[in-house]
C-alpha positions in Angstrom: 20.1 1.8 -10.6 16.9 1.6 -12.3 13.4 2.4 -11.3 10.0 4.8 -11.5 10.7 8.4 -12.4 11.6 10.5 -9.4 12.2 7.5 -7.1 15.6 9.1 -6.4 18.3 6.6 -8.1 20.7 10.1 -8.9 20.3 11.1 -5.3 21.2 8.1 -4.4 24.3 7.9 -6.8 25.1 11.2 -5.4 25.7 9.9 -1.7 27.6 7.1 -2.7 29.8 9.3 -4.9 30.1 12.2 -2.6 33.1 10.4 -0.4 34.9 7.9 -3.3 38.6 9.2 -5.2 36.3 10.6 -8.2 39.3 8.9 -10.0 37.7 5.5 -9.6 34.4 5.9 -10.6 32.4 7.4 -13.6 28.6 8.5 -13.2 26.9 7.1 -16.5 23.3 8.3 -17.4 22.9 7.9 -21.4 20.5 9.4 -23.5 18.3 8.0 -26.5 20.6 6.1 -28.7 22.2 8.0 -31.9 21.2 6.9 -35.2 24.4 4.7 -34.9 23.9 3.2 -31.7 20.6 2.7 -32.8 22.1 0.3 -35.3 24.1 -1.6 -33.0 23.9 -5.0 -30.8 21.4 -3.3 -28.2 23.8 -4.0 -25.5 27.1 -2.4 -27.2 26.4 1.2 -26.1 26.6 -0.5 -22.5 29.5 -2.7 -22.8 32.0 0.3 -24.0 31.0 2.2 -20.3 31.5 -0.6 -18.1 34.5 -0.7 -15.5 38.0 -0.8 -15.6 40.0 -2.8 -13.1 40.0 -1.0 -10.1 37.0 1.3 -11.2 33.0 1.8 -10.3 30.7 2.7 -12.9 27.2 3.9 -11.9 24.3 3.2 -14.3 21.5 5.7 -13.6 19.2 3.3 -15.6 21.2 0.7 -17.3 20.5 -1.7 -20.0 17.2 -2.4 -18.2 15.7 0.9 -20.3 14.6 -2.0 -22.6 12.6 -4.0 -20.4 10.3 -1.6 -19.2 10.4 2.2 -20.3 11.7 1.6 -23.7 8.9 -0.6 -23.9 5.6 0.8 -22.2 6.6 4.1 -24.1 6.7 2.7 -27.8 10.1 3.3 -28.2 11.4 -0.7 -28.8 9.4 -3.0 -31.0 8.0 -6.0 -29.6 11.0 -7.9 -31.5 13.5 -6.1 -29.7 12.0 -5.9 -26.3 11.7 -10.6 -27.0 15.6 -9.7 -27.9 16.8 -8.7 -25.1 15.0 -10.3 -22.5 16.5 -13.4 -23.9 19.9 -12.4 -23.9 19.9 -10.2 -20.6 20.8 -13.2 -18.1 23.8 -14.2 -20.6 24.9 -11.1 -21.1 24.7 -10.1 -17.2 26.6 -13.4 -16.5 29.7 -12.7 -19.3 30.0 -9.2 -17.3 30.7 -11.4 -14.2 32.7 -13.5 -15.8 35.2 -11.1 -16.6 35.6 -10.6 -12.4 33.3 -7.9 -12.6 31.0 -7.1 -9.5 27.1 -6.3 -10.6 24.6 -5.1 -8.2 21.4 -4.2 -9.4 19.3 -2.4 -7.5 15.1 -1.1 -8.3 14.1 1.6 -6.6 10.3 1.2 -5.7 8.0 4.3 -4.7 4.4 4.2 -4.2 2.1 6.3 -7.2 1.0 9.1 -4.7 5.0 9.5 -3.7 5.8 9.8 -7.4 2.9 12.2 -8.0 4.2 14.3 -4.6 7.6 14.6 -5.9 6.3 15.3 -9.2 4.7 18.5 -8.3 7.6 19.3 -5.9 10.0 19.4 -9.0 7.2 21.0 -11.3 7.6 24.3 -8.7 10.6 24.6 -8.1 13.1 26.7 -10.5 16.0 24.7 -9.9 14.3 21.0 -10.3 12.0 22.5 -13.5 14.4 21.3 -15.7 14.2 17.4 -14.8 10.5 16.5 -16.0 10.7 15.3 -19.7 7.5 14.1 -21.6 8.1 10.3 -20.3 7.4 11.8 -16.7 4.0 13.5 -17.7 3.7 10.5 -18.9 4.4 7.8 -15.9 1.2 8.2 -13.8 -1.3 7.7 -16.3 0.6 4.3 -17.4 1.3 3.3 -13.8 -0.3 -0.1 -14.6 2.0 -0.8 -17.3 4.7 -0.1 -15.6 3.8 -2.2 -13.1 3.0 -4.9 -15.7 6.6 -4.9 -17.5 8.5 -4.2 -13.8 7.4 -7.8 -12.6 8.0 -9.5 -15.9 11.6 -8.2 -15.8 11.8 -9.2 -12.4 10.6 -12.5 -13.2 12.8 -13.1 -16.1 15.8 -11.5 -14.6 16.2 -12.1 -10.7 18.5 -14.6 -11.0 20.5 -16.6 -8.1 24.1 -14.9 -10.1 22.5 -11.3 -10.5 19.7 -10.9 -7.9 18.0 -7.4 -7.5 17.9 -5.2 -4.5 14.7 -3.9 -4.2 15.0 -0.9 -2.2 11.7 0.7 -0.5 12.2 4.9 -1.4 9.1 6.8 -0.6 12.1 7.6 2.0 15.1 9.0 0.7 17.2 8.7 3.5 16.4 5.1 4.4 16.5 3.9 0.9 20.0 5.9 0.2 21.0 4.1 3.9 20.2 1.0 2.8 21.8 1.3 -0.9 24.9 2.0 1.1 24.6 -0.6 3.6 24.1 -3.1 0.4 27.1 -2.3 -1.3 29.2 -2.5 1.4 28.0 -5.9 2.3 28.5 -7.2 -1.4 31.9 -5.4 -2.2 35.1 -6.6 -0.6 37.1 -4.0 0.4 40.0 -3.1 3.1 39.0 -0.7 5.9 
């Protein structure tokens, strides 16, 4: 699940979540890298979270942190951002290889949505706690955002790893239509 801050990718997780054996799936939303991690093949903190047979993992933001806030936000060098957009696709594809399903999904809101639930989770006591210095951040850089979004896009909507671009200045449609999306692209036995 990746997309703009606030566009309501952990809600989302949360509704899929809310009905599955909590046995078979994990939730995994990682922080900055540790000095070690740091160290490592950018995509090794990724690869040690990523399904068992029979298991679901959900990536609120995934490996894609690279291609665009990592980068807008100073926090990869121009080197490593070139890095991994040229090993993305392969890496994506050796994750299917392995017989495991990927469905990557971008959650797009419009700028005066964002803003909106920006000050919404500003007030409130109970949401306070969930804008970090990136999300002060995010509207004045909207633009380049924007600018690395469709790059990544461009580089990595591929014909074996598509993304699913789902519309969410509406939470309810776009949670609907995550739902609807991975039940049309997972087999399963009702």
């Amino acid at each position: 699940f990746e997309g703009r801050d606030a566009a309501g990718k952990g809600g989302a997780i949360r509704r899929i979540t809310a009905h599955i054996n909590p046995r078979q799936y994990k939730i995994v939303a990682l922080p900055k890298p540790t000095e070690e991690e740091a160290g490592q093949w950018y995509f090794q903190r990724y690869v040690n979270r990523l399904p068992k047979p029979g298991e679901m993992v959900f990536f609120d933001r995934s490996w894609y942190n690279r291609a665009v806030v990592e980068q807008v936000n100073g926090f990869c060098t121009e080197m490593q951002y070139q890095t991994f957009m040229s090993e993305v696709n392969d890496f994506e594809r050796m994750i299917q290889n392995a017989d495991t399903y990927l469905i990557k999904f971008y959650f797009s809101i419009s700028k005066n949505e964002q803003a909106r639930r920006f000050a919404e989770i500003k007030s409130s006591p109970l949401k306070r706690w969930k804008m970090t210095p990136v999300d002060e951040a995010a509207q004045g850089l909207w633009d380049e955002y924007t600018r690395y979004k469709e790059a990544m896009f461009a580089k990595t909507n591929t014909e074996n790893a598509p993304w699913k671009i789902i519309q969410a200045d509406q939470k309810t449609s776009a949670r609907l239509e995550v739902l609807e999306h991975v039940l049309e692209v997972l087999p399963y036995t009702s």
